[in-house]
N, C-alpha and C positions, 0 to 999 in steps of 0.2 A: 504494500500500500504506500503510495505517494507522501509524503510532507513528513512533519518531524515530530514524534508523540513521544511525550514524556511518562514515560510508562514504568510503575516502582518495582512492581518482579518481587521475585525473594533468590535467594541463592540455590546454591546445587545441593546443599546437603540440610536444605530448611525441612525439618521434620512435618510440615504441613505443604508444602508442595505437591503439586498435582501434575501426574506425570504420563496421564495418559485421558483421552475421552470417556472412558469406562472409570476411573475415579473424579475425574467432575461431575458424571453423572449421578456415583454414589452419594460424593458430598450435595449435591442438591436435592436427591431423596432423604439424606440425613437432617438438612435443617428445615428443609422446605423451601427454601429464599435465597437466591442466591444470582448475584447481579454480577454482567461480564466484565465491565470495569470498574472500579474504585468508583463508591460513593460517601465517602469520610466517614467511613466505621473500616480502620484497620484489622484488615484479612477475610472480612467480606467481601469479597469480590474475586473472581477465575484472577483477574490480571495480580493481586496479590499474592496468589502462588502458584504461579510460573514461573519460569527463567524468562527476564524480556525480550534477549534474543532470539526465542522460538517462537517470535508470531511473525506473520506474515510468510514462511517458509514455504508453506503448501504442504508443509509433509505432514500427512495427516494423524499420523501418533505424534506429533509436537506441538503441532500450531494449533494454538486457542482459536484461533480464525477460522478455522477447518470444524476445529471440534464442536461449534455454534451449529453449523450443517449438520454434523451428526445428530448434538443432544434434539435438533429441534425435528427429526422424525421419529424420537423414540415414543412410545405409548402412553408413558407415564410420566412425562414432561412436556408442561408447556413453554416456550419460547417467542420472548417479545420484547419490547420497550415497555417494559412493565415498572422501571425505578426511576424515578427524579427522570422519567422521558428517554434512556437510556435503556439498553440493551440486559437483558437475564431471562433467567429461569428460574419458575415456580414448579411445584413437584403435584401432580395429582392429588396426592393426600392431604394437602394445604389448598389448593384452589379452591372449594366451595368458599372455605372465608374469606379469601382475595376476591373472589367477586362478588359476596354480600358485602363487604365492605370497600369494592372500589366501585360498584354500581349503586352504593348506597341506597340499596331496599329494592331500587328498580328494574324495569323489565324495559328494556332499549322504548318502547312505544310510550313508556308513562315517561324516563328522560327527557325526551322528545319533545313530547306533550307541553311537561312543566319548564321549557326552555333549558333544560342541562344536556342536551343534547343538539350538535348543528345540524340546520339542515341537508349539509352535505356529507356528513360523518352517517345519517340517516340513510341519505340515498348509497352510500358503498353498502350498508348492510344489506337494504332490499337488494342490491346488486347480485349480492351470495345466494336469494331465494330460500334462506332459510323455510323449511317446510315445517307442516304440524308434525314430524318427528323429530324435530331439533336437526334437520341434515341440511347443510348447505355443499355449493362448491366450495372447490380446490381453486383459485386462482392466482396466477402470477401480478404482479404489483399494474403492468400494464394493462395484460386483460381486464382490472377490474377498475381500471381507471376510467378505461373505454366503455365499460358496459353502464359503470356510475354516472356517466358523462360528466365526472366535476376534474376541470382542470384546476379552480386555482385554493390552494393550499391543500392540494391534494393528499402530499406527504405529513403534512402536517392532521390533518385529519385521521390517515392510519394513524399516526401516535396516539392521537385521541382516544382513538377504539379501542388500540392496546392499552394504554394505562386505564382506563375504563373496563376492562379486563372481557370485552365485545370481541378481539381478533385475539388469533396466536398466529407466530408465522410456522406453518404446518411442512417447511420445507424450505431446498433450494434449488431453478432448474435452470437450463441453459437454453434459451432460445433456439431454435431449429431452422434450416434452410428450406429448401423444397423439394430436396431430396432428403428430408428428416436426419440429417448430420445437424448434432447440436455444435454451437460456437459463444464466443463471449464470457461473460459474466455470470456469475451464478446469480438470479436474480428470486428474491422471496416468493412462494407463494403465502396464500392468508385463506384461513378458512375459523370459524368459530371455534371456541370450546364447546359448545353444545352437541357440534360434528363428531368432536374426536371422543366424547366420553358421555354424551348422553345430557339432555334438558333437567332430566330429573336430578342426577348427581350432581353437575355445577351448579344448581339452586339447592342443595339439598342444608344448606345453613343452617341450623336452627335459635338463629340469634341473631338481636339488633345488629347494624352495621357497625356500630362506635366496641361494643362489644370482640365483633372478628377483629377490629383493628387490636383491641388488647391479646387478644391470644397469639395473633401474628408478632406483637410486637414482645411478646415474653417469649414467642419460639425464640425471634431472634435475639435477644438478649440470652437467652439460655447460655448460648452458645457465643458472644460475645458483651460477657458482662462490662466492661468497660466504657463500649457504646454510648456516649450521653444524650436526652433526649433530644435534643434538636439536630442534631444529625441522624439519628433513628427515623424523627418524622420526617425527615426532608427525605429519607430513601425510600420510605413507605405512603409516603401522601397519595392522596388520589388527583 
């Protein structure tokens, strides 16, 4: 990747270091929360343990870059701009409180309704056709840009959805020519959580919103007691 990022790493023999796809993924079924770069809670974050010089490599047992494609086809992770508008993963077993408490009580249609929701962040979901089974498309960032018809703060809108916990990015594919040889960029697709794991378990909450944010926010403190609150809420806001 192009330009100059100041990225903290940890060493080669840092006891918490993460040295493969298959332990990042462990570590974000173990806390549930877990954000790809640094959001000021030391060692929260993939980029906090790794070696810095293994992103960007392509070699896919190294590079954190690579291993974002991986986690984000697994079953039991979802993968998005879900922290401070920033890139992570939530674990299956924590998402219903992430999204009782980042849709705060609501159903995209009452959002909407009560103005907490744009009208163009609206038209990408109807884009997906979410059906009465909770099943939407699979789409890549252009297709659904084109089917939304909204060009202007188009990207800015995904984020919306994602930290609204409405998308996950369900993938990453390469555009194809006309003889179906892919080329390019790995480019996102986006498809619901209601898709990958069902309407009834991603609502399946049983408690106020302000509530899932306290259990989210003692997971993660569990597991980084030093945390102080206002860098906690600023990685967890909605």
């Amino acid at each position: 990747m192009d330009g100059d990022w100041n990225l903290s790493g940890c060493g080669r023999n840092d006891p918490n270091r993460l040295k493969s796809p298959e332990e990042a993924a462990d570590l974000v079924r173990k806390i549930g929360f877990l954000p790809l770069f640094s959001v000021g809670i030391p060692g929260f974050s993939v980029e906090e343990r790794v070696l810095p010089f293994d992103w960007w490599t392509e070699d896919p047992e190294r590079d954190p870059w690579i291993w974002r494609m991986t986690l984000a086809e697994y079953g039991d992770i979802a993968y998005g701009k879900f922290f401070d508008r920033k890139a992570g993963f939530v674990s299956k077993e924590w998402f219903p409180d992430f999204a009782n408490y980042r849709r705060d009580g609501y159903d995209a249609e009452g959002l909407y309704e009560d103005g907490k929701m744009k009208g163009g962040a609206k038209k990408i979901l109807d884009a997906l056709e979410l059906d009465e089974n909770a099943v939407s498309l699979e789409l890549m960032s252009g297709q659904l840009r084109k089917r939304a018809g909204v060009e202007k703060g188009f990207d800015g809108l995904l984020i919306d959805l994602q930290m609204q916990s409405f998308l996950l990015i369900s993938g990453f594919r390469q555009k194809r020519n006309k003889k179906g040889v892919p080329y390019g960029w790995h480019l996102p697709s986006f498809t619901t959580p209601e898709t990958r794991w069902g309407y009834d378990f991603v609502n399946s909450a049983e408690t106020l919103p302000d509530e899932s944010y306290r259990r989210i926010a003692a997971q993660v403190g569990r597991y980084f007691p030093d945390a102080d609150e206002k860098a906690l809420r600023k990685a967890l806001k909605r």
